[in-house]
ROVEXKOL-677122 format. One record per residue (C-alpha): z, y, x negated; residue number from 1; residue in three letters. Coordinates in nm, 4 decimals, padded with zeros to 6 digits. Layout:
// ROVEXKOL-677122
+----------+----------+----------+-----+-----+
!       pz !       py !       px !   n ! res !
+----------+----------+----------+-----+-----+
!        Z !        Y !        X ! NUM ! ALA !
...
+----------+----------+----------+-----+-----+
// end
This chain:
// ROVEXKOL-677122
+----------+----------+----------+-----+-----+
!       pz !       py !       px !   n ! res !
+----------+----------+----------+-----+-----+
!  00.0000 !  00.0000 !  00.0000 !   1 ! UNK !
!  00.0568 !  00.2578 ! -00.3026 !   2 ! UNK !
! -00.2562 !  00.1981 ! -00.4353 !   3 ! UNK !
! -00.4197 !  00.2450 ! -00.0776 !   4 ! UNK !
! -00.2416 !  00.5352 ! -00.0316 !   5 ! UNK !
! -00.3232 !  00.6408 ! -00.4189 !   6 ! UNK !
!  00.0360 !  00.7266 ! -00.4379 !   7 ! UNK !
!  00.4193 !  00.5874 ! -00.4721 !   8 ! UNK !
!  00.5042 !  00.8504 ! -00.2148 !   9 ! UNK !
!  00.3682 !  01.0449 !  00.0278 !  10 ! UNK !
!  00.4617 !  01.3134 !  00.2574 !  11 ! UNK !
!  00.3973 !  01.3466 !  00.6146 !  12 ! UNK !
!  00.4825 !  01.5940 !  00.9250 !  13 ! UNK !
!  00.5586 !  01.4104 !  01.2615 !  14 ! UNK !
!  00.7147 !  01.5361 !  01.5599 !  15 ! UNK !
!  01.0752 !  01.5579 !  01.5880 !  16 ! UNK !
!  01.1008 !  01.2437 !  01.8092 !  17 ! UNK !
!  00.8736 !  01.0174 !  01.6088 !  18 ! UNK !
!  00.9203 !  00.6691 !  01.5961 !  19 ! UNK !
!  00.8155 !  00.3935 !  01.2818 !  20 ! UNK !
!  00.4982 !  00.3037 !  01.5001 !  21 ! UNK !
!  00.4293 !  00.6649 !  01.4909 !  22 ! UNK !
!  00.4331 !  00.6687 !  01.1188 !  23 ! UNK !
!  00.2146 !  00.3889 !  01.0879 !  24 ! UNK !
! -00.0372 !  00.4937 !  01.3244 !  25 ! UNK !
! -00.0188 !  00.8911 !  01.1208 !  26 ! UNK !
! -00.1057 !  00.6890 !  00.7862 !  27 ! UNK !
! -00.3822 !  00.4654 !  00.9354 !  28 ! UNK !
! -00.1755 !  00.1574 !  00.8857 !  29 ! UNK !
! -00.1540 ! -00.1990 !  01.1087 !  30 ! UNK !
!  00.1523 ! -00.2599 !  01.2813 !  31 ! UNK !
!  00.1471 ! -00.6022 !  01.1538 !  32 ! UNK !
!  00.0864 ! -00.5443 !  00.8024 !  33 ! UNK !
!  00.3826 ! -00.4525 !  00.6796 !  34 ! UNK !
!  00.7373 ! -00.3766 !  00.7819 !  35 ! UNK !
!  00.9145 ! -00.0147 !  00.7529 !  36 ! UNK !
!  01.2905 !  00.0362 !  00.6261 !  37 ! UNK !
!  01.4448 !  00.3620 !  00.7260 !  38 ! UNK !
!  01.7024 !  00.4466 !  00.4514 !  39 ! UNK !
!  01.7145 !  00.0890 !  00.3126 !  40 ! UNK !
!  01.7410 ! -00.0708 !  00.6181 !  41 ! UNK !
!  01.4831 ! -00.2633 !  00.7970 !  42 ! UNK !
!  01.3583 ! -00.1281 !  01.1116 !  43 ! UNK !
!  01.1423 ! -00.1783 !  01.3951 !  44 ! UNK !
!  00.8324 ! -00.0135 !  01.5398 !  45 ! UNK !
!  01.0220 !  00.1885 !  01.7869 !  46 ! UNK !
!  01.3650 !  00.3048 !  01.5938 !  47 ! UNK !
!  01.3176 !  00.7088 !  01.5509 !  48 ! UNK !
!  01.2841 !  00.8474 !  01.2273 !  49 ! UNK !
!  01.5281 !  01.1494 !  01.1699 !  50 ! UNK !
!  01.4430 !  01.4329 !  00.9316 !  51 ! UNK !
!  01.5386 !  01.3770 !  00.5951 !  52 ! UNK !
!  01.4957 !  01.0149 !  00.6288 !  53 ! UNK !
!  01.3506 !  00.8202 !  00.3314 !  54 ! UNK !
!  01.0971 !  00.5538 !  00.4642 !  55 ! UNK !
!  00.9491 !  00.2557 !  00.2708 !  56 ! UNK !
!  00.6256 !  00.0474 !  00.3722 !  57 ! UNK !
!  00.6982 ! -00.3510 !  00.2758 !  58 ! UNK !
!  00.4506 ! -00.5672 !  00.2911 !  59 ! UNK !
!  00.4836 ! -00.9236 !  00.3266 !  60 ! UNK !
!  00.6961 ! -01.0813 !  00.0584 !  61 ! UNK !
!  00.6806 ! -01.3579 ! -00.2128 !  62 ! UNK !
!  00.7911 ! -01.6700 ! -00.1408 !  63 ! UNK !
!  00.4852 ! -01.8313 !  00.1042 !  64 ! UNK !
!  00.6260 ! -01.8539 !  00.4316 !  65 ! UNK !
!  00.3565 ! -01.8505 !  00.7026 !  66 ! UNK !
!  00.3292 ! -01.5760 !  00.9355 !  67 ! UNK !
!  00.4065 ! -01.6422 !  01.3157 !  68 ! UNK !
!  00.4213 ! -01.4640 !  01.6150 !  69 ! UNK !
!  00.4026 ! -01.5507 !  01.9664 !  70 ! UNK !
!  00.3608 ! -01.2720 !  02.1821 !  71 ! UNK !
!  00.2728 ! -01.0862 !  02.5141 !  72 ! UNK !
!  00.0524 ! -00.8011 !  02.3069 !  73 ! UNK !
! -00.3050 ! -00.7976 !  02.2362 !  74 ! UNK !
! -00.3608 ! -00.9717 !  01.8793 !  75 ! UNK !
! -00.4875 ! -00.7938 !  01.6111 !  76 ! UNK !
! -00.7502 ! -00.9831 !  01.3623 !  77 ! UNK !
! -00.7474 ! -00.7706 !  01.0905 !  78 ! UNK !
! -00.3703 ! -00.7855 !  01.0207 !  79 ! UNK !
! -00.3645 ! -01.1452 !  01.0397 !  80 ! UNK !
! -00.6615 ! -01.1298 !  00.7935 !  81 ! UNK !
! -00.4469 ! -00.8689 !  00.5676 !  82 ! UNK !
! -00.1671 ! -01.1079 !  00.5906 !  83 ! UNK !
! -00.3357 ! -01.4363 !  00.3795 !  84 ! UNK !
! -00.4882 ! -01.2019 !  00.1097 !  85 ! UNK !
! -00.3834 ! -01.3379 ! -00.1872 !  86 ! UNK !
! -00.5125 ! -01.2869 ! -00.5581 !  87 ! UNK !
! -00.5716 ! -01.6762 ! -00.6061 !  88 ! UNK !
! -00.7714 ! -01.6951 ! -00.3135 !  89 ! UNK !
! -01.1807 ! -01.7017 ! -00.3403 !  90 ! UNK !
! -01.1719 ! -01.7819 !  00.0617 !  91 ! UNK !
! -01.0126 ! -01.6297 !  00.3675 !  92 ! UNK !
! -01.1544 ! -01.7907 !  00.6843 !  93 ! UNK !
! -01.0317 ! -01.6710 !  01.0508 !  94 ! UNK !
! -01.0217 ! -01.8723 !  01.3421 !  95 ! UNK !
! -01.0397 ! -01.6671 !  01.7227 !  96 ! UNK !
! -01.0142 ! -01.8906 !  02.0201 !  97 ! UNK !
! -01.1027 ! -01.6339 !  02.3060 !  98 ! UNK !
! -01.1099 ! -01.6736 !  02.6768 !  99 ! UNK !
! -01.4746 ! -01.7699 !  02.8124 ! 100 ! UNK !
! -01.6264 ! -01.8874 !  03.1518 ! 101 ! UNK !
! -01.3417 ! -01.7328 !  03.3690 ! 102 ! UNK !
! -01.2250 ! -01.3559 !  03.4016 ! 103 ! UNK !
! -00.8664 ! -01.4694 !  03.2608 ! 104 ! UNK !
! -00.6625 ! -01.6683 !  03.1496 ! 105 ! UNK !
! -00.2657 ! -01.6895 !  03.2196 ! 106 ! UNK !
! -00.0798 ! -01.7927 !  02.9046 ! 107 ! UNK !
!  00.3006 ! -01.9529 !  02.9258 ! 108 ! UNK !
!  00.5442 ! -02.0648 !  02.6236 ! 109 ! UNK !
!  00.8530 ! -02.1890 !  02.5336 ! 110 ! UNK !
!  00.8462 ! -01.9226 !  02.2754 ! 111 ! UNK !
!  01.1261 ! -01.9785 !  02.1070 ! 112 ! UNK !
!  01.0403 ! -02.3881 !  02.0442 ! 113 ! UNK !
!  00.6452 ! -02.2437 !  01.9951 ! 114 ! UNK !
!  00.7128 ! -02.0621 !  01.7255 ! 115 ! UNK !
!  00.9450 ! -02.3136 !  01.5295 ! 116 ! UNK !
!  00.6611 ! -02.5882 !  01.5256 ! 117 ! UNK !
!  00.3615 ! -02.3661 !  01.4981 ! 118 ! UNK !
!  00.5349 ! -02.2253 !  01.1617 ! 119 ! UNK !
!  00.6221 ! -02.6011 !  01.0709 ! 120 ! UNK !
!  00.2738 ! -02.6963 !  01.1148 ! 121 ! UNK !
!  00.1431 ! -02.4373 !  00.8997 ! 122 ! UNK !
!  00.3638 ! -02.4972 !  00.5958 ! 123 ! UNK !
!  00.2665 ! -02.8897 !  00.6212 ! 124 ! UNK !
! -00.1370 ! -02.8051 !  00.6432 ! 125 ! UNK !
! -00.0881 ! -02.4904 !  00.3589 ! 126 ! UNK !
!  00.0508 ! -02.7802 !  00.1960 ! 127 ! UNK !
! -00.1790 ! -03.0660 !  00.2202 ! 128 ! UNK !
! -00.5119 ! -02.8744 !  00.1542 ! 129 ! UNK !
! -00.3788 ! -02.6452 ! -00.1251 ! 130 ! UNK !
! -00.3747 ! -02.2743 !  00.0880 ! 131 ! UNK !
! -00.2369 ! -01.9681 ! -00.0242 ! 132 ! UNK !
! -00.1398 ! -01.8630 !  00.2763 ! 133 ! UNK !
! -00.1443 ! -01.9148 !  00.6543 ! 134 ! UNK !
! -00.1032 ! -01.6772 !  00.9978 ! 135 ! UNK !
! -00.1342 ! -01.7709 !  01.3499 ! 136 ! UNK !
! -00.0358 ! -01.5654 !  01.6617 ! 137 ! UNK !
! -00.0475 ! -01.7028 !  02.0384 ! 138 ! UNK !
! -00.0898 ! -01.4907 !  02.3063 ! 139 ! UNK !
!  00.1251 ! -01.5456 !  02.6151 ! 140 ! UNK !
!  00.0771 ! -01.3626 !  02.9722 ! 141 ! UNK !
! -00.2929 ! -01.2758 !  03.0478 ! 142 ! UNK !
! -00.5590 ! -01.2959 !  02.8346 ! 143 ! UNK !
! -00.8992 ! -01.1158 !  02.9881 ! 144 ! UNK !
! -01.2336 ! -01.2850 !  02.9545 ! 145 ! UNK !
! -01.3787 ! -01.2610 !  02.5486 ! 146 ! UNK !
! -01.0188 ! -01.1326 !  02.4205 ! 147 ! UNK !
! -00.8738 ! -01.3616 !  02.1635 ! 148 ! UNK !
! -00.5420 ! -01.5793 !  02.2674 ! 149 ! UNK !
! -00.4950 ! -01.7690 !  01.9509 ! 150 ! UNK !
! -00.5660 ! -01.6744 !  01.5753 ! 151 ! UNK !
! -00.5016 ! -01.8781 !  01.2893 ! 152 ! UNK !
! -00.5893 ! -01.7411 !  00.9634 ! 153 ! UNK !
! -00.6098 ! -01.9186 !  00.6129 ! 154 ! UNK !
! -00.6613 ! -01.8544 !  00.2958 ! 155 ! UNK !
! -00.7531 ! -02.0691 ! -00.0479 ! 156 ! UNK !
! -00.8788 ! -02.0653 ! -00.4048 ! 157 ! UNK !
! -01.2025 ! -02.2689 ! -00.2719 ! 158 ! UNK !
! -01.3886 ! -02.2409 !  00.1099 ! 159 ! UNK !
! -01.3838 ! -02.6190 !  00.1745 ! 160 ! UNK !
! -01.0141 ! -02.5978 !  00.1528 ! 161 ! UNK !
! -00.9727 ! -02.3031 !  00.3601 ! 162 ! UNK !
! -01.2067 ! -02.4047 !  00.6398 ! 163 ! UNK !
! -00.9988 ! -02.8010 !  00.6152 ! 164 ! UNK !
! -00.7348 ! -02.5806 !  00.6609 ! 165 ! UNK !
! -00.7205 ! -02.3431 !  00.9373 ! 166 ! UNK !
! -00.8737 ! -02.6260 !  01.1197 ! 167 ! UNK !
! -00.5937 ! -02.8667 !  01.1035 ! 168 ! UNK !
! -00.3500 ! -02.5959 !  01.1908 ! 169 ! UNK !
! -00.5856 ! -02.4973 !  01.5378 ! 170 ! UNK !
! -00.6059 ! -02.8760 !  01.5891 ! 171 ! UNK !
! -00.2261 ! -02.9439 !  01.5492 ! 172 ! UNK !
! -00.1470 ! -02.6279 !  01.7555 ! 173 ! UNK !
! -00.3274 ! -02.6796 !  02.0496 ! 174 ! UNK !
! -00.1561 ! -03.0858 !  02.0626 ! 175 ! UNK !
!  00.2101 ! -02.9777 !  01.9785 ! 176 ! UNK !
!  00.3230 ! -02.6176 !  02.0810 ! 177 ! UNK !
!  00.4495 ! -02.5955 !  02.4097 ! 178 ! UNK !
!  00.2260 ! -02.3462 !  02.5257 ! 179 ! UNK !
!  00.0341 ! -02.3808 !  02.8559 ! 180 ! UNK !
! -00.2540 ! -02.1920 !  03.0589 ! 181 ! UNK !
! -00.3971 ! -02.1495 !  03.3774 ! 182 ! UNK !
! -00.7188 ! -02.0377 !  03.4325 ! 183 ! UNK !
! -00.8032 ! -01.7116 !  03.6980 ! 184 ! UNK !
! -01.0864 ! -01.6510 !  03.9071 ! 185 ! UNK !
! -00.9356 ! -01.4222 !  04.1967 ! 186 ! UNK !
! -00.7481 ! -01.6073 !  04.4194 ! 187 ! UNK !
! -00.8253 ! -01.9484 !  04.2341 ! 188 ! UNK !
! -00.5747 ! -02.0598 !  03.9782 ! 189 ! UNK !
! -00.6139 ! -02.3651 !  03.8219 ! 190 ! UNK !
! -00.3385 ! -02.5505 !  03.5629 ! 191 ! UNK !
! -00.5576 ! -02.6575 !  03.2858 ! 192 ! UNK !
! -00.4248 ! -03.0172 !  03.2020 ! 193 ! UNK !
! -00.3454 ! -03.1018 !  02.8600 ! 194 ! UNK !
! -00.1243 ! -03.4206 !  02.6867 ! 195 ! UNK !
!  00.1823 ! -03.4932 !  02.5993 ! 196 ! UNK !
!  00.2831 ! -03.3754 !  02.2138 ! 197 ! UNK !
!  00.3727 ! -03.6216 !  01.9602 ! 198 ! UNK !
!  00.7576 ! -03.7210 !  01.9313 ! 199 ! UNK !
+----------+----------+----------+-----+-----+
// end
């Protein structure tokens, strides 16, 4: 961020009731890409930035834990892109299942559960085909027709890898998250059946 910034600090003028988020959007930054701490301490998107504060941009740490997020917001392709870039890695491939043939589709999750195994089955898979890194969001609520509802992203020294990859995470995601949908075309809702998840 300092060198895309092309400094270690920088000074900006926002309103008096400006929030992180605001920050972020002022400097041109995704919400996803980083994380803000307000005088040292993390914070999120909407705590209010005082004057005088000192605010620093982190982005994702060391240590190769997988980003994962299940959520009721729009996903964003570009910070789950930003969030596998990694020096020893010569691929970065981006999977986007999107809604087709029906105006919508209603997304439900245990969330809590969701997230647990869909960041288990992305350390296994970043570990059995060599990736640098791995990020997938789910969408929950409703997901208009052509809008994405599930993004993995991977990345790897090599594209064989990184393809092998993000494709065993979609596979493994769609068979054992608890995540269900129902597809919407005005008054008709249908459950779209699915199968029980490995024990």
């Amino acid at each position: 961020m300092r060198e895309r910034l092309g400094s270690a600090r920088v000074d900006v003028d926002l309103p008096d009731d400006a929030t992180v988020a605001d920050l972020l959007g002022a400097l041109e930054i995704a919400p996803r890409s980083c994380v803000a701490a307000i005088n040292r301490e993390y914070a999120d998107p909407g705590d209010r930035i005082a004057p005088g504060d000192e605010v620093a941009l982190v982005p994702p740490v060391s240590g190769g834990a997988p980003t994962v997020r299940v959520t009721g917001e729009p996903l964003d392709v570009a910070a789950l892109s930003a969030a596998v870039r990694d020096p020893r890695a010569g691929a970065v491939v981006l999977f986007e299942g999107v809604t087709r043939e029906v105006p919508e589709l209603e997304y439900e999750a245990y969330a809590e559960m969701a997230a647990e195994r869909i960041a288990r089955i992305a350390t296994e898979e970043a570990g059995r085909h060599g990736l640098c890194a791995v990020a997938v969001e789910h969408r929950t609520g409703t997901v208009p027709l052509g809008e994405p509802s599930v993004i993995v992203a991977a990345s790897a020294p090599h594209r064989g890898e990184a393809f092998a990859g993000a494709r065993a995470v979609i596979d493994r995601v769609k068979a054992e998250a608890p995540i269900w949908k129902v597809e919407v075309d005005g008054a008709d809702r249908r459950r779209v059946e699915g199968t029980l998840p490995p024990v």
